[in-house]
Backbone as JSON Lines, residues from 0, in Angstrom:
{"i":0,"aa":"X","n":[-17.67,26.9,14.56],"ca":[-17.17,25.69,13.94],"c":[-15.76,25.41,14.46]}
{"i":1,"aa":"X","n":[-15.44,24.15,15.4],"ca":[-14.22,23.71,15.59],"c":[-13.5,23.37,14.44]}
{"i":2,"aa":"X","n":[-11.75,23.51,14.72],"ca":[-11.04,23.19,13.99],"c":[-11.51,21.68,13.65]}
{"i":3,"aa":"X","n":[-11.68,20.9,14.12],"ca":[-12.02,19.52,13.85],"c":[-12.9,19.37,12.6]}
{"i":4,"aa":"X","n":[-14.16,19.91,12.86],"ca":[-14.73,20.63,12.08],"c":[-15.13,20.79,10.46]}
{"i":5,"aa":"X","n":[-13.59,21.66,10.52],"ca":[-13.2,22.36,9.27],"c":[-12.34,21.51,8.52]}
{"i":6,"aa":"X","n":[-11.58,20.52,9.7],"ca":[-10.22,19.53,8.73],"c":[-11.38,18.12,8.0]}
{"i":7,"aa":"X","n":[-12.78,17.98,8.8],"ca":[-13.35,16.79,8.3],"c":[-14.38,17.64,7.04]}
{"i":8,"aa":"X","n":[-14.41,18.92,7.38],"ca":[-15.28,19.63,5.71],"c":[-14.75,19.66,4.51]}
{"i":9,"aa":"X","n":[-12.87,20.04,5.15],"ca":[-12.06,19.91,3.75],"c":[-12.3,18.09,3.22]}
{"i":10,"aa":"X","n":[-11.76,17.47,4.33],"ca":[-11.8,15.71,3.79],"c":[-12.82,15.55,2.67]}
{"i":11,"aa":"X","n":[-13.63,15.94,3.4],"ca":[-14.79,15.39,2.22],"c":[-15.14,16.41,1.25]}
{"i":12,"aa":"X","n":[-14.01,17.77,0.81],"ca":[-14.55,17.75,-0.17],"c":[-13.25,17.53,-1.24]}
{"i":13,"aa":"X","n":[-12.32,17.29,-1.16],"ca":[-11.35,16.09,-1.72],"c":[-12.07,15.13,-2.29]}
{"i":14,"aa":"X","n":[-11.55,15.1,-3.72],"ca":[-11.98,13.89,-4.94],"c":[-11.47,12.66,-3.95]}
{"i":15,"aa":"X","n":[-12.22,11.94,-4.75],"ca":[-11.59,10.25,-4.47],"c":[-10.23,9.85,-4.48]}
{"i":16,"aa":"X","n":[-9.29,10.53,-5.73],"ca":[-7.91,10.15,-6.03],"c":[-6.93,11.11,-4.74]}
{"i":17,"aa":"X","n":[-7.39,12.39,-4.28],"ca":[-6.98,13.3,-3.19],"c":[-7.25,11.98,-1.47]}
{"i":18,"aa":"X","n":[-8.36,11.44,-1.49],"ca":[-8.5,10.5,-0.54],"c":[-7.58,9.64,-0.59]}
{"i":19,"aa":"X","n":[-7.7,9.06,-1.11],"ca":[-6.45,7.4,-1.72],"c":[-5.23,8.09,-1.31]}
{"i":20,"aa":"X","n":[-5.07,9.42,-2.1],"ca":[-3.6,9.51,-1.5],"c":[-3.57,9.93,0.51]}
{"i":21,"aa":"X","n":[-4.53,11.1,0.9],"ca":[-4.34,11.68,2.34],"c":[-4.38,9.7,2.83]}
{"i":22,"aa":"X","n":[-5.22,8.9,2.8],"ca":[-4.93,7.67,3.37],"c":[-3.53,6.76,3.32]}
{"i":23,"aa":"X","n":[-2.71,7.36,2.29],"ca":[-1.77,6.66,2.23],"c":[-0.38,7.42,3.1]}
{"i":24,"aa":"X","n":[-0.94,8.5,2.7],"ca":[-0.16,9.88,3.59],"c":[0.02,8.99,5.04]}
{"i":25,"aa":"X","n":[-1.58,8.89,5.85],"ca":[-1.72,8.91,6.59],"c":[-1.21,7.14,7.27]}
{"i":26,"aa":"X","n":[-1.02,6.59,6.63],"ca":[-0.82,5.29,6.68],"c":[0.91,4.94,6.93]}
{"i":27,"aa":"X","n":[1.31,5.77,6.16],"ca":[2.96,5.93,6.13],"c":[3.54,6.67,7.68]}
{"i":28,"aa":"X","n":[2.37,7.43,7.71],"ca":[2.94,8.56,9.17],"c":[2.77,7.68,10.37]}
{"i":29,"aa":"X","n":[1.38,6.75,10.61],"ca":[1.02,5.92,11.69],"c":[2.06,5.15,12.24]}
{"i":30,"aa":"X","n":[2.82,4.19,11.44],"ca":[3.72,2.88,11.88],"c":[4.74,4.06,12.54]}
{"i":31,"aa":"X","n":[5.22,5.29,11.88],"ca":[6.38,5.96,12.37],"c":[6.09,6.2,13.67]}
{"i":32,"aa":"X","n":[5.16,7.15,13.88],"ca":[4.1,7.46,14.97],"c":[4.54,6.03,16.23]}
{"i":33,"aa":"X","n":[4.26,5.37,15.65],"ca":[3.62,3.6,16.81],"c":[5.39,3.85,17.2]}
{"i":34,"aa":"X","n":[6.46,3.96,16.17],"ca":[7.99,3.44,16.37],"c":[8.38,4.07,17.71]}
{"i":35,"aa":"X","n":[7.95,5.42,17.15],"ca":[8.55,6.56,18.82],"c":[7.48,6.39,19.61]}
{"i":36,"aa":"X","n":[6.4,5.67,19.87],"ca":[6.14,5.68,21.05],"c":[6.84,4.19,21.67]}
{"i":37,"aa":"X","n":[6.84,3.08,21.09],"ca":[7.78,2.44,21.41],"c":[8.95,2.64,21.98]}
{"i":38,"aa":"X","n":[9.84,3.66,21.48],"ca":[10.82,4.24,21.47],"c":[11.53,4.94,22.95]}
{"i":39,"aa":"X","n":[10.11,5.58,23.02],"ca":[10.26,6.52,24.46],"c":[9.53,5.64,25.5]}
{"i":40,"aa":"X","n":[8.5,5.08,25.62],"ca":[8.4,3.89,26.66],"c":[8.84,2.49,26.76]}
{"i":41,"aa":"X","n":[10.21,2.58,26.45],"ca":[11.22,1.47,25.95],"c":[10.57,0.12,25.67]}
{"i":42,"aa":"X","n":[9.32,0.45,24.88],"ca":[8.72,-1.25,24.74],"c":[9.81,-2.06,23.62]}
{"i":43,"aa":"X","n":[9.52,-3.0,23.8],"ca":[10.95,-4.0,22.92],"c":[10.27,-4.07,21.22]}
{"i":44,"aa":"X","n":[11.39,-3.75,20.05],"ca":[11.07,-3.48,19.18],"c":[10.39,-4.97,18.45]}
{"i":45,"aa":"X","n":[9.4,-4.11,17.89],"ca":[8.39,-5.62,16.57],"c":[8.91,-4.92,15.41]}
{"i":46,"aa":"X","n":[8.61,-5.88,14.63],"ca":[8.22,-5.69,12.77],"c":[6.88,-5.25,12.98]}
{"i":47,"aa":"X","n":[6.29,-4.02,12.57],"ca":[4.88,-3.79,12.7],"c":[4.92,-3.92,11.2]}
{"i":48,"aa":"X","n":[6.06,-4.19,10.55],"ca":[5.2,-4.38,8.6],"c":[5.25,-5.46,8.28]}
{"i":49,"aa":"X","n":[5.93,-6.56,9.09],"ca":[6.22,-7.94,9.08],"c":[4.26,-8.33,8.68]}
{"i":50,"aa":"X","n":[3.44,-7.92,9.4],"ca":[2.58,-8.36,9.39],"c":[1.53,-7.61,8.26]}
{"i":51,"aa":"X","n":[2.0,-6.52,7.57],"ca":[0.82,-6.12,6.37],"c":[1.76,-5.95,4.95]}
{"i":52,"aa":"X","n":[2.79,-6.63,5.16],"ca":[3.79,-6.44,4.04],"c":[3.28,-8.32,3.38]}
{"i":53,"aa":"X","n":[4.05,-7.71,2.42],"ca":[3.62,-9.44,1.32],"c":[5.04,-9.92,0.78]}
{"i":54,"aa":"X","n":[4.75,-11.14,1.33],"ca":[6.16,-11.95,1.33],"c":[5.82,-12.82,0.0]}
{"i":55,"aa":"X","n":[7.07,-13.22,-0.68],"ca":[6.81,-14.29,-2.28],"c":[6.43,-15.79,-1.6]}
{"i":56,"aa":"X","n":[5.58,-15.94,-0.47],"ca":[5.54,-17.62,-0.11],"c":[4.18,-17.42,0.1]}
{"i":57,"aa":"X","n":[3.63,-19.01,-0.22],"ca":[2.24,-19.33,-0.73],"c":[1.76,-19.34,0.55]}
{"i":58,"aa":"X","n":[2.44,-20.1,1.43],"ca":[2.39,-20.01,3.06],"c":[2.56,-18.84,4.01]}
{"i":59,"aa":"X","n":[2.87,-17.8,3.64],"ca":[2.74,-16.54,4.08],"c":[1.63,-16.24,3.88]}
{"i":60,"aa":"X","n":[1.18,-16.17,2.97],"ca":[0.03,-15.6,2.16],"c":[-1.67,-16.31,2.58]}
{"i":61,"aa":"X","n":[-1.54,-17.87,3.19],"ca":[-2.4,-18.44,3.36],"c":[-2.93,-18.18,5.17]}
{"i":62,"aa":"X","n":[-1.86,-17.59,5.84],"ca":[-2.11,-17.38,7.35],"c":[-2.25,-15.85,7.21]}
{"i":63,"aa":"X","n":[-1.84,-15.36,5.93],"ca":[-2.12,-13.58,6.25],"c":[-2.55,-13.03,5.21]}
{"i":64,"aa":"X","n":[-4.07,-13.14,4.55],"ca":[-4.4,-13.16,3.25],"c":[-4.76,-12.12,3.08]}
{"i":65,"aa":"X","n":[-4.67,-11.06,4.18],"ca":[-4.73,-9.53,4.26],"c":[-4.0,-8.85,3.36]}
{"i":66,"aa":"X","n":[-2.95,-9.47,3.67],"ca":[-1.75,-8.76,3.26],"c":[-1.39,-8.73,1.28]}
{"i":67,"aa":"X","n":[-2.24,-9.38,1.09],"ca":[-2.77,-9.04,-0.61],"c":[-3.0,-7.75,-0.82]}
{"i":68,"aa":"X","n":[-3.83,-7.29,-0.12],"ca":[-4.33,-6.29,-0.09],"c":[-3.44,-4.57,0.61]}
{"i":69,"aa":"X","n":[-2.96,-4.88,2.22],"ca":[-2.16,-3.92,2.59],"c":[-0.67,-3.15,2.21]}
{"i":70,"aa":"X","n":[-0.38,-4.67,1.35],"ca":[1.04,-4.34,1.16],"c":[0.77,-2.95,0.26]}
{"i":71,"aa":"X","n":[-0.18,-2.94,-0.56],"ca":[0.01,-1.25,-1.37],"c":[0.04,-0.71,-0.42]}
{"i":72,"aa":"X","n":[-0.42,-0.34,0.58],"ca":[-0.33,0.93,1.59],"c":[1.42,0.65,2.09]}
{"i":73,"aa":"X","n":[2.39,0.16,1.84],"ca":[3.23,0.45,2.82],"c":[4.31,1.11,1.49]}
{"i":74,"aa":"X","n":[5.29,2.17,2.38],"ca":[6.12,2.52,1.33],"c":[7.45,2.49,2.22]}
{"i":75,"aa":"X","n":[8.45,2.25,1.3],"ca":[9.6,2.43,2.16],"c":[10.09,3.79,2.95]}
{"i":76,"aa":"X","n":[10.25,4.44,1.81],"ca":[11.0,5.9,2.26],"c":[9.4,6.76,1.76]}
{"i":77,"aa":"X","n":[10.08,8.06,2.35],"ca":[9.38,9.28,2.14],"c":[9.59,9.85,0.64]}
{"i":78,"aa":"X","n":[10.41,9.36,0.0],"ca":[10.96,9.42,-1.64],"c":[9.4,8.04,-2.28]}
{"i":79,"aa":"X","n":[9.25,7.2,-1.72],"ca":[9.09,6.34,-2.24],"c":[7.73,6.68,-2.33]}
{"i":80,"aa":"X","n":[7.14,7.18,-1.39],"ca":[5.71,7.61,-0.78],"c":[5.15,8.39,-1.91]}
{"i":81,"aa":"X","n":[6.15,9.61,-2.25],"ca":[6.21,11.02,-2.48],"c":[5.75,10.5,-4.52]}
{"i":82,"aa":"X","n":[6.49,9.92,-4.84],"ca":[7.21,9.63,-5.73],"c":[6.12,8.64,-6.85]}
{"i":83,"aa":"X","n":[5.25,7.65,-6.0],"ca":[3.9,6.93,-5.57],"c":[2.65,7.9,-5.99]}
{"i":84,"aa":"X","n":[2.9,9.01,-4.83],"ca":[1.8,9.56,-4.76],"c":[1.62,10.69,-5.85]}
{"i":85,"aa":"X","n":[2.51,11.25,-6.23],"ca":[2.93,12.38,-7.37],"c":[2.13,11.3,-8.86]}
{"i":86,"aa":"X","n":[2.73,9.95,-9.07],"ca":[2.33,9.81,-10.45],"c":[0.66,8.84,-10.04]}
{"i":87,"aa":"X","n":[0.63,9.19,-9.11],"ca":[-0.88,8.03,-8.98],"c":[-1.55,9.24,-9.18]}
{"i":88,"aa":"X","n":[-1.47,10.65,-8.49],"ca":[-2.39,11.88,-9.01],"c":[-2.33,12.25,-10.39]}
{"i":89,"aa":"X","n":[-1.14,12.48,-10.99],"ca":[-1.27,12.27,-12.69],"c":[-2.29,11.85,-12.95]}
{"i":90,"aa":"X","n":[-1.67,10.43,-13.17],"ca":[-2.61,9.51,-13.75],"c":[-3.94,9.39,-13.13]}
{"i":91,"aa":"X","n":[-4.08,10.07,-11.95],"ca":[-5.99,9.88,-11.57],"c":[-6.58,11.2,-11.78]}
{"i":92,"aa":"X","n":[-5.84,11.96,-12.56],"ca":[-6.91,13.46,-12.51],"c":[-7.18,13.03,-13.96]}
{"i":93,"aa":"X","n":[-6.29,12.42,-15.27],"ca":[-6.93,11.94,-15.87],"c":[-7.79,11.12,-16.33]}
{"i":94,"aa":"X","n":[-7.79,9.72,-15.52],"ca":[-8.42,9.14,-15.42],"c":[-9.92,9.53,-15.04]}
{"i":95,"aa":"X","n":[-10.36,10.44,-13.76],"ca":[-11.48,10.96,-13.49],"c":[-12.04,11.76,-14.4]}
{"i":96,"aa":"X","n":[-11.1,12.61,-15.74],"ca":[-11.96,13.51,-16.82],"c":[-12.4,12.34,-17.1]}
{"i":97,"aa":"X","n":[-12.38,10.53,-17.18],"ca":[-13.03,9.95,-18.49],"c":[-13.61,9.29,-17.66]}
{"i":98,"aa":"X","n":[-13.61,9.05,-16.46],"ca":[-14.42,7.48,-15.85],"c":[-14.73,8.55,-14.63]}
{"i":99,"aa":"X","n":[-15.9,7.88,-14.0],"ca":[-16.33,7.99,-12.59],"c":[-15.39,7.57,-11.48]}
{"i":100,"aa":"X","n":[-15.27,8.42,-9.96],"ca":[-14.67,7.74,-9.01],"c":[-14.76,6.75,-8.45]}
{"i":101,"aa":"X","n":[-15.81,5.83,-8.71],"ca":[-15.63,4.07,-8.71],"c":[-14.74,3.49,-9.11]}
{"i":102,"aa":"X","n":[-14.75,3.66,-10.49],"ca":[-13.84,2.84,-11.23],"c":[-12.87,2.99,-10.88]}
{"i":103,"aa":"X","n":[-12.2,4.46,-10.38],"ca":[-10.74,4.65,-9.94],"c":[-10.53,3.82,-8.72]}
{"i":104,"aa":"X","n":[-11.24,3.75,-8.05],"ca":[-11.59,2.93,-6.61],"c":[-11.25,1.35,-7.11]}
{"i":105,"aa":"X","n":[-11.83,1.02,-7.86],"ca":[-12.06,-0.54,-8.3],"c":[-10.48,-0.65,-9.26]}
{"i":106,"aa":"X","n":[-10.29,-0.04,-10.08],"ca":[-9.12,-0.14,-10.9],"c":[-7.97,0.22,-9.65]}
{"i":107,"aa":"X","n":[-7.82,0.7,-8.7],"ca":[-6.67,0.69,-7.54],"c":[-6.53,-0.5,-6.76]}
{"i":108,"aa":"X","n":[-7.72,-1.27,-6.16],"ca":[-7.69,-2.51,-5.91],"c":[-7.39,-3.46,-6.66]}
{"i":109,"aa":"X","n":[-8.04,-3.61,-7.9],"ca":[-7.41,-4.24,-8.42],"c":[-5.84,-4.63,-8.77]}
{"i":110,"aa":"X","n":[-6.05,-3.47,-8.75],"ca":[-4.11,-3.32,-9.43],"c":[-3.03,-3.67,-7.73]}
{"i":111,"aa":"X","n":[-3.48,-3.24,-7.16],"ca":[-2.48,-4.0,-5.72],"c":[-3.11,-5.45,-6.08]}
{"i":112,"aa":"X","n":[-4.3,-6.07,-6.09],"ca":[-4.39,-7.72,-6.08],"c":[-3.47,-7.83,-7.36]}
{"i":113,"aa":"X","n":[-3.55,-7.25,-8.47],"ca":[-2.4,-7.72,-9.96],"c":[-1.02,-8.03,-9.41]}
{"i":114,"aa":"X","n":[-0.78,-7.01,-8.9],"ca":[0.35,-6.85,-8.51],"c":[1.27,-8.15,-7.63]}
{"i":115,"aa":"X","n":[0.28,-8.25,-6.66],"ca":[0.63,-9.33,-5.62],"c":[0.53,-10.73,-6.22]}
{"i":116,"aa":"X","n":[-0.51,-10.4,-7.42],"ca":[-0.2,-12.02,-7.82],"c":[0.83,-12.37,-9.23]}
{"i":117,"aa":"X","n":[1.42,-10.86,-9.56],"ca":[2.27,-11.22,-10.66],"c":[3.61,-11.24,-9.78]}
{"i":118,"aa":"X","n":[3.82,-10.94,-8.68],"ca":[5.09,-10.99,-7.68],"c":[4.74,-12.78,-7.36]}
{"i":119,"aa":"X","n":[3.56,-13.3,-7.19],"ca":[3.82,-14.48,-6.84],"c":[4.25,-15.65,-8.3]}
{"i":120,"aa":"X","n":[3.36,-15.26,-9.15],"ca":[3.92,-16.19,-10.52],"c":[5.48,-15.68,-10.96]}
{"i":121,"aa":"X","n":[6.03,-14.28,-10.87],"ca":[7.25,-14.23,-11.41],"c":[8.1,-15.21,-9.81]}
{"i":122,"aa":"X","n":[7.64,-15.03,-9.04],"ca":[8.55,-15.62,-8.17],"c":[8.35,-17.31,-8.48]}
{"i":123,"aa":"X","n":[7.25,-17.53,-8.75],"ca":[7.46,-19.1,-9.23],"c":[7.99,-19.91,-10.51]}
{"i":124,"aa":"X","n":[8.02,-18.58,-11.16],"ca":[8.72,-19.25,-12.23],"c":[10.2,-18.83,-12.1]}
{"i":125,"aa":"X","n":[10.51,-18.11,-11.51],"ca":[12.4,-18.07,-11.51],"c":[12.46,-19.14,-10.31]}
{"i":126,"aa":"X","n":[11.7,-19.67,-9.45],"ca":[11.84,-20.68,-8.98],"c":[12.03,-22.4,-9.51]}
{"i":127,"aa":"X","n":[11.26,-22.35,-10.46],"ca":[11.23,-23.25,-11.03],"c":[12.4,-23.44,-12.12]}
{"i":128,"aa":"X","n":[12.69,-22.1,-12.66],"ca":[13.51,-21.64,-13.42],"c":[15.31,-22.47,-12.92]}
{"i":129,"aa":"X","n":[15.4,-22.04,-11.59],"ca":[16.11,-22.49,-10.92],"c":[16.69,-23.98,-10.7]}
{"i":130,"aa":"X","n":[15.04,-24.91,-10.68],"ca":[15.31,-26.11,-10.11],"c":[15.57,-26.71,-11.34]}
{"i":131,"aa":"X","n":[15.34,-26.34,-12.82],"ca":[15.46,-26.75,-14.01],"c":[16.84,-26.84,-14.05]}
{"i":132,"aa":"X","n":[17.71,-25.31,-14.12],"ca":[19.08,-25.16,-14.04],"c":[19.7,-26.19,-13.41]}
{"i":133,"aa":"X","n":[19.62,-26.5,-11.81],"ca":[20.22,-27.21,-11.12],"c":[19.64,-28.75,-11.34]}
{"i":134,"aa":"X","n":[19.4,-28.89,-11.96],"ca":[18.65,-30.45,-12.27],"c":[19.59,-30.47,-13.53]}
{"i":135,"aa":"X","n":[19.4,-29.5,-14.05],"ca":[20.61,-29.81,-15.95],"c":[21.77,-30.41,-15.48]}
């Protein structure tokens, strides 16, 4: 049995909430990964989160409707990651004594779409909030 092997026997036998996190692990390490190879074959620097990060504009959102969805995968720091991933296992080893690993699946999506759309209504109403003020 190759090492290869043995790292895809452990994968799968990792709960669902152990997955969610090695993917997010693994998601945080990639863009770093992409930076230094950039880095060392002096290609000219991008925003590689410019494009899976979620901006507060309706028009952002309508050319990159992905990004509803990706922005949970991105974290700032390795604190932020760490910090993420520590209380999402909490809360999912309990969660799995009472519900099946679907629901944890379905209740995580969900909650990044909640998320993205309570960042867009709080941003519209301190917007509006705004034009009220400056109209008084």
């Amino acid at each position: 049995m190759s090492k290869y092997d043995k790292l895809l026997n452990k994968y799968w036998q990792l709960n669902i909430a152990e997955k969610i996190i090695f993917v997010n692990i693994i998601l945080f390490v990639l863009p770093l990964v992409v930076f230094v190879f950039f880095y060392l074959f002096k290609i000219p620097k991008i925003n590689l989160y410019y494009y899976f990060e979620l901006l507060p504009k309706i028009s952002d959102l309508l050319f990159r409707p992905w990004s509803l969805i990706t922005y949970g995968f991105i974290h700032a720091s390795i604190g932020h990651l760490f910090w993420n991933m520590i209380l999402f296992y909490y809360f999912s080893t309990l969660f799995l004594n009472l519900f099946k690993g679907d629901y944890l699946i379905a209740l995580f999506c969900l909650g990044i779409i909640a998320g993205g759309g309570y960042l867009f209504l709080v941003t519209l109403f301190f917007l509006y909030l705004v034009v009220l003020i400056l109209l008084w």
